[in-house]
Structures are given as C-alpha cells and as structure tokens.
C-alpha positions in Angstrom: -11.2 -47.3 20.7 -8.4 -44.7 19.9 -6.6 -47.8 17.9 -10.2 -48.5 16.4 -10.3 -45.3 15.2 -7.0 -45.1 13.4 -7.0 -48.2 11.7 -10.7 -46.9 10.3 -9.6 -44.0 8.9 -6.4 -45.9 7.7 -8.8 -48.6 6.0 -11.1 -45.8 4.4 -8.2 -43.7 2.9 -6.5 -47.2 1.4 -10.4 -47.9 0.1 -10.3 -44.3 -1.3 -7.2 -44.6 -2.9 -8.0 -48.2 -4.3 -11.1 -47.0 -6.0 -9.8 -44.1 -7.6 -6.8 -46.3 -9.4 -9.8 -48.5 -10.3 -11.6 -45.7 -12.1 -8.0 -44.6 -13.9 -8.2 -48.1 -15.0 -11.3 -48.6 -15.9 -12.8 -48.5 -19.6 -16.7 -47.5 -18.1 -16.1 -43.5 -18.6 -19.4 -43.2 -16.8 -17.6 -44.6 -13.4 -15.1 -42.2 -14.3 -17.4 -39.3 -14.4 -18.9 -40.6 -11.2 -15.9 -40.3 -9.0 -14.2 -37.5 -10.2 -17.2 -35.5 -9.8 -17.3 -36.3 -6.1 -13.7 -35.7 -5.5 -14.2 -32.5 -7.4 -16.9 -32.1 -4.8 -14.6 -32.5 -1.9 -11.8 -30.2 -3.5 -10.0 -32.7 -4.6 -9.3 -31.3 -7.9 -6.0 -32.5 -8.8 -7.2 -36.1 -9.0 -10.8 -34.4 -10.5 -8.7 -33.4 -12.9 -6.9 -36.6 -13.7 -10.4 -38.2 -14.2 -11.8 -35.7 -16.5 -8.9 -35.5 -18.5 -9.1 -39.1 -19.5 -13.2 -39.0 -20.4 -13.2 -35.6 -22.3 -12.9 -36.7 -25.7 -15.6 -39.4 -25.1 -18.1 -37.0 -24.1 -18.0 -34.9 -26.9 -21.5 -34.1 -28.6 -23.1 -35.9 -25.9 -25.8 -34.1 -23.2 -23.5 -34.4 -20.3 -20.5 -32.9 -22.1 -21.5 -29.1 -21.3 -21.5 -30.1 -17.3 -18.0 -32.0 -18.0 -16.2 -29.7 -19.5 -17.5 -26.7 -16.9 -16.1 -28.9 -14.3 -13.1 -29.7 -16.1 -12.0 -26.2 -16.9 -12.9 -25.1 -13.1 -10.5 -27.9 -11.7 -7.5 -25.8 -13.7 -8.3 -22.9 -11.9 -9.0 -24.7 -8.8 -5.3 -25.7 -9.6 -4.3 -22.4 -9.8 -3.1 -23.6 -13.6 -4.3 -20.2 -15.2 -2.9 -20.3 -18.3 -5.0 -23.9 -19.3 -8.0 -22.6 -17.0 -8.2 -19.4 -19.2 -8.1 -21.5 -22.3 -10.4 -24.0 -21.3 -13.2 -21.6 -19.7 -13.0 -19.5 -23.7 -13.5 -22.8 -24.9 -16.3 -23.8 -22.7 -18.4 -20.5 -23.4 -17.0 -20.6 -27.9 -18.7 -24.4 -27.6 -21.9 -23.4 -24.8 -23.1 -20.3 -26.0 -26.6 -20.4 -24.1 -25.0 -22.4 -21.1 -26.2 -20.6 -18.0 -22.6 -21.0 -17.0 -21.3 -19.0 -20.0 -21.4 -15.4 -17.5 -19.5 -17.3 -14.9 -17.0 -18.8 -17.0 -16.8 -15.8 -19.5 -15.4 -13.9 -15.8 -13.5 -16.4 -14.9 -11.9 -17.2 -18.4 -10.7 -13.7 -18.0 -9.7 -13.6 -14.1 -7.3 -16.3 -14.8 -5.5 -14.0 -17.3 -5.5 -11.3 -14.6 -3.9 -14.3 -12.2 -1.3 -14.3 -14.6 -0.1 -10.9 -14.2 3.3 -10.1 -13.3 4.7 -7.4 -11.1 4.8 -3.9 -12.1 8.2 -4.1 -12.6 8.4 -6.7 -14.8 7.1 -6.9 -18.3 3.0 -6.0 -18.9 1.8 -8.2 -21.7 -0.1 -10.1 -19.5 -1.4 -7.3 -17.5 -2.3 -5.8 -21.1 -4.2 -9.1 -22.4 -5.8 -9.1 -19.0 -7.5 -5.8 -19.3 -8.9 -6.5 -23.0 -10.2 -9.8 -21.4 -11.7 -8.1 -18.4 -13.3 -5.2 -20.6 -14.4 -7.7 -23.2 -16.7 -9.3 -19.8 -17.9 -6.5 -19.0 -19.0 -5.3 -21.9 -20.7 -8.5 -22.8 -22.5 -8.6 -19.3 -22.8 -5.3 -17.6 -24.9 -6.2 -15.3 -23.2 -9.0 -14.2 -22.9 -10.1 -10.7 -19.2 -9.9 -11.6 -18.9 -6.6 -13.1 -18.2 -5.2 -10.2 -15.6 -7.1 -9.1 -14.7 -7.3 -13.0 -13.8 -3.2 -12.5 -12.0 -3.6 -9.8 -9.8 -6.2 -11.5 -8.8 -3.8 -14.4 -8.3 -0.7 -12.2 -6.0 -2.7 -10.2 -4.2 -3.4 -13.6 -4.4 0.0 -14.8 -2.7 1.1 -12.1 0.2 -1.7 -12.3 0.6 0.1 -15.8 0.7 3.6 -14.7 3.5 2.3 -12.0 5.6 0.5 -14.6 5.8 3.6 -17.1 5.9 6.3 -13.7 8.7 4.4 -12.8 10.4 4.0 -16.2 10.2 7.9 -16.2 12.0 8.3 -12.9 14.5 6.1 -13.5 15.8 8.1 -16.8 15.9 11.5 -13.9 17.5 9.2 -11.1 20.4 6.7 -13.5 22.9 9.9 -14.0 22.0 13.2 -12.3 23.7 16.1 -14.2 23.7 14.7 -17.9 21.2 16.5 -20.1 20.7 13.7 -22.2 18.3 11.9 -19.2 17.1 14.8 -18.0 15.4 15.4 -21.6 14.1 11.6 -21.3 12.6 12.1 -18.4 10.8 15.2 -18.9 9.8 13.6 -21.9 8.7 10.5 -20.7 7.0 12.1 -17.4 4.8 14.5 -20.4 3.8 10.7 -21.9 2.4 9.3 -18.4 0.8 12.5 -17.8 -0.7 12.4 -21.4 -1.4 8.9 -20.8 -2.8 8.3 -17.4 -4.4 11.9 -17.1 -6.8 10.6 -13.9 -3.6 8.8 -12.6 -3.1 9.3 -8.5 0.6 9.7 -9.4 -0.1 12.6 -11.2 0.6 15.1 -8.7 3.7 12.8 -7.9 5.1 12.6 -11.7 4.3 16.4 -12.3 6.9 17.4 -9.3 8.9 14.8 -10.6 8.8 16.3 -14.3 9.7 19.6 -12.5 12.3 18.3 -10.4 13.8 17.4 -13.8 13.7 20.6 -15.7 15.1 22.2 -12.7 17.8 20.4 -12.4 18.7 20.6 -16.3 18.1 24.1 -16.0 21.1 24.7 -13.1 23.1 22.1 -15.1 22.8 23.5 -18.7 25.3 25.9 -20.0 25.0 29.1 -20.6 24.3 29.2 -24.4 25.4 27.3 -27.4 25.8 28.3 -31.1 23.4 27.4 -33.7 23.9 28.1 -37.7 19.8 29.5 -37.7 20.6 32.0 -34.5 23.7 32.3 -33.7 23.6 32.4 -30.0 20.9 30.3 -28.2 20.3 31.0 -24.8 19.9 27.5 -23.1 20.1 27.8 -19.5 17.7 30.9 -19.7 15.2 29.4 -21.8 15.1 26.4 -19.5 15.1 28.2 -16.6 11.6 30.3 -18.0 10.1 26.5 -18.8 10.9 25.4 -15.1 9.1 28.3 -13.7 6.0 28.2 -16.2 5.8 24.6 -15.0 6.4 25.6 -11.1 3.6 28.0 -11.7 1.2 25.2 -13.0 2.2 22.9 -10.4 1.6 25.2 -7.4 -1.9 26.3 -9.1 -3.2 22.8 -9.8 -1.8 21.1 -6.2 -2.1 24.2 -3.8 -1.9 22.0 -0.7 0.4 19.6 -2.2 3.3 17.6 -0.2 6.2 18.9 -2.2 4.7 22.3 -2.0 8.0 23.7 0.4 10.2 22.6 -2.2 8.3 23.7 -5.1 8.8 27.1 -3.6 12.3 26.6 -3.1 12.6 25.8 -6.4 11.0 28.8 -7.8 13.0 31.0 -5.6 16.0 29.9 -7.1 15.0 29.9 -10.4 13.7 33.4 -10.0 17.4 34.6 -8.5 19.0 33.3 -11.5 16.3 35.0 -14.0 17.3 38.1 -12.0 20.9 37.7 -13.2 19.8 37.9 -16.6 17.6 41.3 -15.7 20.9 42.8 -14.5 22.7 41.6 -17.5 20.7 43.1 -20.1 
C-alpha cells in the first residue's frame, strides 16, 4: 500500500506537470486561462503567472479581460515582484475604473511600493513615492476597509524618514567632536528635523541632542574673535547664553525626561562659566 501510494502521487505530479507544458504549448488561450486559474488557486503563482503572461494580449477588449488581468497583476505580488505588481495593479484600476476590484487593487498597487522600501539608512525615494501612493488611497477611499491599515503603512514610513534625517543630524555632532564646523551642522540640522517632524517621538531625543551640541561648541569655542562691524565678538559667551536658553526650554518642555541628570549637569557648568564673565566685568 505504502509503495501504492508513492507511485500515485508520483503519477499525479508527472500528470500535473504534463498538462501544464500542454497548456504552454497550446494555441486554445481559453485552456490557458483554465489551468492557470487553478494553479493560481492553489498558490501556484509562478506558473499562474507563466500562463497569463502568454494570453494577456489576447484578451484585451474582451469580457473576461478585467478578471485576467486582476489575477495576473495579483500573481506579481504573490511573487513578491513589487516593482511589476505596483505597475500592473495602476494599470488594472487606469483600464477598470468601476471594477469592484479597483479599492483592492488601488491598496495594493500602493502597498507594493511600500514593499519596496529600503532601510532607513539607505536612500528614501522609495519610502517617499510610497507615502504619496498610500495617501493618494486613502484619500480616494477613506472609508476603505484598507484605510486603516493604509495609515499604518505611511506612519511606519514617516517614521523611517524622521530616523534617516535624526540620524543624519547626529552623525554631523558624533564624525569629529571638537570642530566648530559640525557642531554648527548639527545644531542646524537637529533645528530642521525639529521644524520638520514637530510630532516626532525623537523629539525629546534630537532636542538633548541639539543641546548636547551647542554645549559642547560652547566649551570648545574661543574666547572671542575680531570682526570689521564690532571689533571684538564674544563667541564663547554668546554660545554659552544660547546653550542655557536652550537648557531652559528643554528642562520646561520634558520635566521628567531621561537625560534630565545631565541636562542639569549641563546647565551647572554653563552657569559656572557665565559666572566668570560676572567676575570679569
């Protein structure tokens, strides 16, 4: 029985394999249509795929063209081919417009672009296109049975972007501690995420981080430099009055926050070298 049973399923997976090479040869597109319709049924896609592939010009202008090409483009995504799955699905809902499929492949036209995104580190094109193609969805069906899920998709993204420039703008404070020059990039590009990404949850992170950065280019900088308007300018002061207005704000907008013990630190010593200038004067 055990040697009955193996030489059936050997004899229905050679029949299986016979038919569909029949139906890749075959000129009847309607036995095409047949079989890889029931492979695409058994999520066999790839060979779906195959199938449809060979019939889709044929099919064009005719009634069962709108359920081919659904199928078709599904199989691509079902492939985990995004980039052709995107392409096809826009197709599909450009040529169906009142297809009861267009919702479901309008979300999934632009879920295959979200597929598609890299990440954070790398570059955000595709994260970019993805969130125009996700809004575009939801603002053609908001109250989709994807929208939620839709949301989701382009906070997710969203946030990928807020990493990529939060990280940008620690790098410039982390490549050469002590030089002025990245210091001033940093603070600068920390003001542009917070500008940016003003709900971000690395807000509290990028503001101590900002701080961090005019600290240290306050202890760093010199004590003053000539300038033709002024004569004497007096950098490290005038820094050191920025990092404690900005200490200030911190420890008023994130009273209970994590870097609160160093904050405090930080505004200790700034304070101490203030004084010096008190005594000065």
């Amino acid at each position: 029985m055990k040697n009955f049973f193996y030489i059936l399923i050997t004899l229905t997976i050679l029949t299986s394999c016979s038919e569909y090479q029949k139906a890749l040869k075959s000129e009847d597109i309607a036995v095409k249509f047949k079989l890889g319709e029931d492979l695409y049924n058994e999520g066999k896609f790839a060979k779906a795929n195959r199938l449809f592939a060979q019939i889709v010009p044929s099919y064009r202008g005719k009634p069962q063209a709108e359920k081919l090409m659904y199928l078709y483009s599904n199989s691509f995504y079902q492939m985990k081919d995004y980039y052709v799955a995107g392409y096809q699905f826009e197709r599909f809902a450009s040529s169906y417009p009142s297809s009861e499929k267009l919702e479901e492949a309008s979300f999934f036209s632009a879920k295959s672009y979200y597929m598609l995104s890299p990440v954070y580190s790398k570059d955000q094109k595709e994260t970019k296109d993805a969130i125009e193609k996700l809004q575009e969805f939801i603002n053609l069906f908001p109250d989709s049975q994807y929208a939620e899920e839709a949301n989701k998709l382009v906070q997710e993204l969203d946030f990928k972007l807020e990493k990529k420039a939060f990280e940008i703008a620690k790098q410039y404070k982390e490549i050469a501690p002590g030089y002025t020059k990245d210091f001033n990039a940093a603070i600068k590009s920390f003001d542009n995420f917070l500008f940016d990404f003003p709900g971000s949850s690395l807000r509290e992170d990028a503001m101590f981080y900002k701080l961090d950065a005019m600290y240290q280019q306050a202890m760093n900088s010199v004590e003053y430099k000539n300038t033709i308007q002024e004569g004497l300018l007096y950098l490290k002061k005038d820094r050191l009055e920025n990092a404690k207005e900005f200490s200030n704000t911190f420890k008023k907008t994130f009273t209970n926050s994590k870097y609160i013990e160093t904050v405090n630190e930080m505004s200790g010593t700034i304070e101490e070298e203030l004084q010096n200038y008190s005594t000065k004067s």
